[in-house]
LOLORO-550503 format. One record per atom (N, C-alpha, C, O): x, y, z. Coordinates in pm, whole numbers, plus 50000, padded with zeros to 5 digits. Layout:
// residues N
XYZ;...
// end
This chain:
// residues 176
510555249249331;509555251349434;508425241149416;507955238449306;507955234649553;507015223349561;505675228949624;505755237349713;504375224349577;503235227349624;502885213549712;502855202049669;502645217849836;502045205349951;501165207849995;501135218150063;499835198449977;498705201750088;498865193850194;499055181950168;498835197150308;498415188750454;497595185250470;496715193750482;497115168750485;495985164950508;495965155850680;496835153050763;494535153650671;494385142350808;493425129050759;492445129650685;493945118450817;492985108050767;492775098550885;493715094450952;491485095250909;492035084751053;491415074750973;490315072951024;491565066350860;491465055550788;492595053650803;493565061050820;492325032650791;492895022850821;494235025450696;493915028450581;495675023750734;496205030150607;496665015050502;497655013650431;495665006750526;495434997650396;494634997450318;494464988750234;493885009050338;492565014450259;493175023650145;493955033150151;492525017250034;493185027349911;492275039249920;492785050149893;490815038749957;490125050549910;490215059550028;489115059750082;491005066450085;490995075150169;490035082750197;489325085350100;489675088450313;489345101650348;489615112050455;489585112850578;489915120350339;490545134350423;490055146650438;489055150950380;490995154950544;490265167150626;491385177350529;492535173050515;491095187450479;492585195450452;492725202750582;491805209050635;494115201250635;494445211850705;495315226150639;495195237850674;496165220450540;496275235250464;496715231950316;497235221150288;496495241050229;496445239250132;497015244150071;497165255950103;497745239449943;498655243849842;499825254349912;499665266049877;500775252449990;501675254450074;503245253049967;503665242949911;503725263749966;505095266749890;506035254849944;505405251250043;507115247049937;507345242950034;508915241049917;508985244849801;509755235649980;511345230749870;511885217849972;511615213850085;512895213249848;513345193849901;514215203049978;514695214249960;514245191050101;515495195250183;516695182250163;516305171250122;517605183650182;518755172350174;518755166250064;519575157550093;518395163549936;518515151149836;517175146149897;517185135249955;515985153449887;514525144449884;514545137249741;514905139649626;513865125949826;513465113949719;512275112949678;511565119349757;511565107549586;509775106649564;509545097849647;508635100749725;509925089849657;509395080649775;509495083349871;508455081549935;510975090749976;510775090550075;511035107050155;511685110650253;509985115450037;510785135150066;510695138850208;510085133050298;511185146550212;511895157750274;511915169350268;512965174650232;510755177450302;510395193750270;509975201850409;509315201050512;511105212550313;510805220150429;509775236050396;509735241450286;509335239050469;508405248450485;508165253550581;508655248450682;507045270250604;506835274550723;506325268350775;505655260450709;506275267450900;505755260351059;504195270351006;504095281250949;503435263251042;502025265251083;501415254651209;501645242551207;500805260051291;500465248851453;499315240451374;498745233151455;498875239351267;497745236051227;498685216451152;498285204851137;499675222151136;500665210651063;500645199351195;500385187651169;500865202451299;500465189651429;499415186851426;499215180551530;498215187551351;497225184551337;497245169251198;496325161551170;498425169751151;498625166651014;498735150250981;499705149251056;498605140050946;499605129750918;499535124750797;499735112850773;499235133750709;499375127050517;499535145950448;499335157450486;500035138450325;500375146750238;500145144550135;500125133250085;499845158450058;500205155049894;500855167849815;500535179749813;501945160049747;502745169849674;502865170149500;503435162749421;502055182249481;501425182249345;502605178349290;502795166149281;503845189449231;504905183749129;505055167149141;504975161949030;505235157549251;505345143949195;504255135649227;504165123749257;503465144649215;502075134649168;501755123949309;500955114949284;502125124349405;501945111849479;501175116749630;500825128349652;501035108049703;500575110749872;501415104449907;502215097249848;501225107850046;502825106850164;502395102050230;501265101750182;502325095050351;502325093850503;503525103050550;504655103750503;502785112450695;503905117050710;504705113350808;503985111450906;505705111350831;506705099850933;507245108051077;507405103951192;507465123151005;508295129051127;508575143751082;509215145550979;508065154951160;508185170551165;509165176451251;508905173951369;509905181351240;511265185551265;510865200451320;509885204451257;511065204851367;511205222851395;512255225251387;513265219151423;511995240151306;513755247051241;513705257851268;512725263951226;514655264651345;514865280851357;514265289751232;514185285651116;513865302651277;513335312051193;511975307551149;511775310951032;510865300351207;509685293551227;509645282251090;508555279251041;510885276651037;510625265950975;510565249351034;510905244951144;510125243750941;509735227551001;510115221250844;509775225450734;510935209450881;510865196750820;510165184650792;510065175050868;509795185450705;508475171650698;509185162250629;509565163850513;509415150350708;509555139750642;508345127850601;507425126250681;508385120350486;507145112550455;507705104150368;508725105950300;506815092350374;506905081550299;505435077650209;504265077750249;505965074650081;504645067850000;503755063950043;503965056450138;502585065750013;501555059050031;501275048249892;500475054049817;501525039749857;501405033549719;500115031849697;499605034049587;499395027249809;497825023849792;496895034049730;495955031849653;497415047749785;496395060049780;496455065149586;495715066549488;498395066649645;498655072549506;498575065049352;498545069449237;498565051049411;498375040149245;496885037049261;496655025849215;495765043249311;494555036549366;493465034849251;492435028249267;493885042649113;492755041448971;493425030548904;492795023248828;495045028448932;494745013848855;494775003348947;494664992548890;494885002349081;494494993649183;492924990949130;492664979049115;492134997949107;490734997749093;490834991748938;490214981148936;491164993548861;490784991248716;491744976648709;491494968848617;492754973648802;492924959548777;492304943848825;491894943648941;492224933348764;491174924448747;492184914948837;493114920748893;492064902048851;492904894548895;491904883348943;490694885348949;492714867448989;492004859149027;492484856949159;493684858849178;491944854249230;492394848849361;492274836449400;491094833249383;493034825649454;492604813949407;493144811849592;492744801349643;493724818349656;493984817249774;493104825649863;492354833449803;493064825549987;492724837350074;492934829250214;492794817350245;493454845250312;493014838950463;491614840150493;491514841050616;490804840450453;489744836250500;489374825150443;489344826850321;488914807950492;488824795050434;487534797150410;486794805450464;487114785050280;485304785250270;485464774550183;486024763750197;484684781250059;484584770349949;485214765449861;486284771449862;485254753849738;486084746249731;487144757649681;486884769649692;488554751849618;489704759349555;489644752849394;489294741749351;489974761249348;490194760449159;491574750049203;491754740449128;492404751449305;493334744249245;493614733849337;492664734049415;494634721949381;494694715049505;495454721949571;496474722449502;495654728549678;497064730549764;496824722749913;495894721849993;497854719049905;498644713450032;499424718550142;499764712350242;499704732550107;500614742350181;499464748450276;499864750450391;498264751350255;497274755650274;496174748450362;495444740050309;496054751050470;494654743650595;493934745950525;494064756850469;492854738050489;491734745150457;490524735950553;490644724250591;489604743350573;488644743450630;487134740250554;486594750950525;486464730250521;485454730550473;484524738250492;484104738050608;483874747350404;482414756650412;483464764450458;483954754450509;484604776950500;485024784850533;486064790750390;486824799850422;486114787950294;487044793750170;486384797950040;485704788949991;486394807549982;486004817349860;486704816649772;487904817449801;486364815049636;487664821849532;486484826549437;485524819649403;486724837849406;486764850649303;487344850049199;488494853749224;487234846649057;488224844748917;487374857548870;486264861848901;488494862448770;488274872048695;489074871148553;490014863148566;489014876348433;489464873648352;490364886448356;490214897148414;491294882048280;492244894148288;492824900848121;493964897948082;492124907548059;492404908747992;493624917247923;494054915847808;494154928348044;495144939248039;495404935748160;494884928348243;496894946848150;497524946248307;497704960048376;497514969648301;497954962248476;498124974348513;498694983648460;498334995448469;500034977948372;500754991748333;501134997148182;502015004248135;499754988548120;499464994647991;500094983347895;500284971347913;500424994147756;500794987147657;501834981647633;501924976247523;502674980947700;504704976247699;504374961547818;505314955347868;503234958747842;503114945747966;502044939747899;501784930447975;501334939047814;499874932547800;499994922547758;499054918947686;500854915147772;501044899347768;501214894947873;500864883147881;501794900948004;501894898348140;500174897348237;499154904248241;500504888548282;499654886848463;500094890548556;501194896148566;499234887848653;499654889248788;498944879348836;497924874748784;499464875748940;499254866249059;499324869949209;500414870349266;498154872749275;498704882349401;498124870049490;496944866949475;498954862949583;499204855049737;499204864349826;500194871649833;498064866249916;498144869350069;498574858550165;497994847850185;499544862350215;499494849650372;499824859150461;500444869750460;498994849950568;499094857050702;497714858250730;496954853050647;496844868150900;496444872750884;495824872851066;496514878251152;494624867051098;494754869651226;494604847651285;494514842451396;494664842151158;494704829351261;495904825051351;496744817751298;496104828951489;497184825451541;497494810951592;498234809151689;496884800151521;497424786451510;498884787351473;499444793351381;499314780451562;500594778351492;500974765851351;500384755051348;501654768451281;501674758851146;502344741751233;502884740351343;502044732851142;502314718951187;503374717551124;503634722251014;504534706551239;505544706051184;505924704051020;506964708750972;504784695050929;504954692950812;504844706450740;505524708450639;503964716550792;504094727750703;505144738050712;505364747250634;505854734150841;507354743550904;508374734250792;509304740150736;508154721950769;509064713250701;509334720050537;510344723950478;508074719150506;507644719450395;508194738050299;508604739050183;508054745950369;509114761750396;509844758750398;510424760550290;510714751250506;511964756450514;512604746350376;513344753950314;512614734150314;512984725450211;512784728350078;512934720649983;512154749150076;512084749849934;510954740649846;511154738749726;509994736349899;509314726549815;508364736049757;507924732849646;507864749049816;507234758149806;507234760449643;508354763249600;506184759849545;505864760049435;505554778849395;504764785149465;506104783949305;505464796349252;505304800149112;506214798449031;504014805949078;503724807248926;504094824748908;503784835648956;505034818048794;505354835648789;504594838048642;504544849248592;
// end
């Protein structure tokens, strides 16, 4: 037997720090079909307050849901299907990890490093270094980094043929 609270959030769902409304709380609920942690499947009584709903959290595996899709089942049950939220549920060591950023879509000031793959824009690019002394997942990694690359974002320029060239030929450099 699984404990689920129903929540509501109308935050952006790339926001790790959520905020939520409970709509009900600590709710009996069991896996239906071979639920997964990532992507469960519980079923429980129908309450009208659950269309009110679109996140979850289910104490036994520790995590939050988005919820994807509510099913209605004879004898006033409902199916909740949901998917991870990774942001919400990993969000104290999202917060406690350090990292450098040496890229960003937003351009400004100079770069720690040269890239060429990269427009850049004078007076429009930032970089942020941080030292990293640990890693996210404790003591079995603390010789490891990370390196986190955003691309993308809202500049809808299209790339120049040399940088369509330059993708597709594998020249593309990565530090692992």
């Amino acid at each position: 037997m699984l404990n689920v609270t129903i929540l509501q959030t109308l935050d952006d769902p790339r926001t790790v720090d959520k905020t939520f409304t409970t709509v009900a709380a600590a709710l009996p609920c069991s896996p239906y079909e071979g639920c997964t942690v990532l992507n469960p499947r519980i079923i429980l009584s129908y309450t009208s307050d659950i269309s009110l709903a679109n996140y979850m959290y289910i104490l036994q595996l520790g995590r939050f849901y988005y919820i994807e899709n509510v099913t209605l089942q004879p004898g006033g049950m409902c199916i909740v299907s949901g998917s991870v939220d990774v942001l919400r549920t990993y969000a104290q060591g999202i917060r406690n990890c350090t990292a450098t950023v040496v890229r960003s879509e937003s351009i400004g000031a100079p770069t720690m490093y040269p890239d060429d793959k990269l427009p850049i824009i004078p007076g429009k690019k930032s970089i942020i270094s941080s030292v990293m002394p640990n890693s996210l997942h404790g003591s079995g990694w603390l010789n490891y980094h990370y390196i986190l690359t955003i691309k993308g974002g809202d500049d809808l320029t299209p790339p120049t043929r040399e940088q369509e060239e330059g993708e597709q030929d594998g020249s593309e450099q990565r530090v692992v």
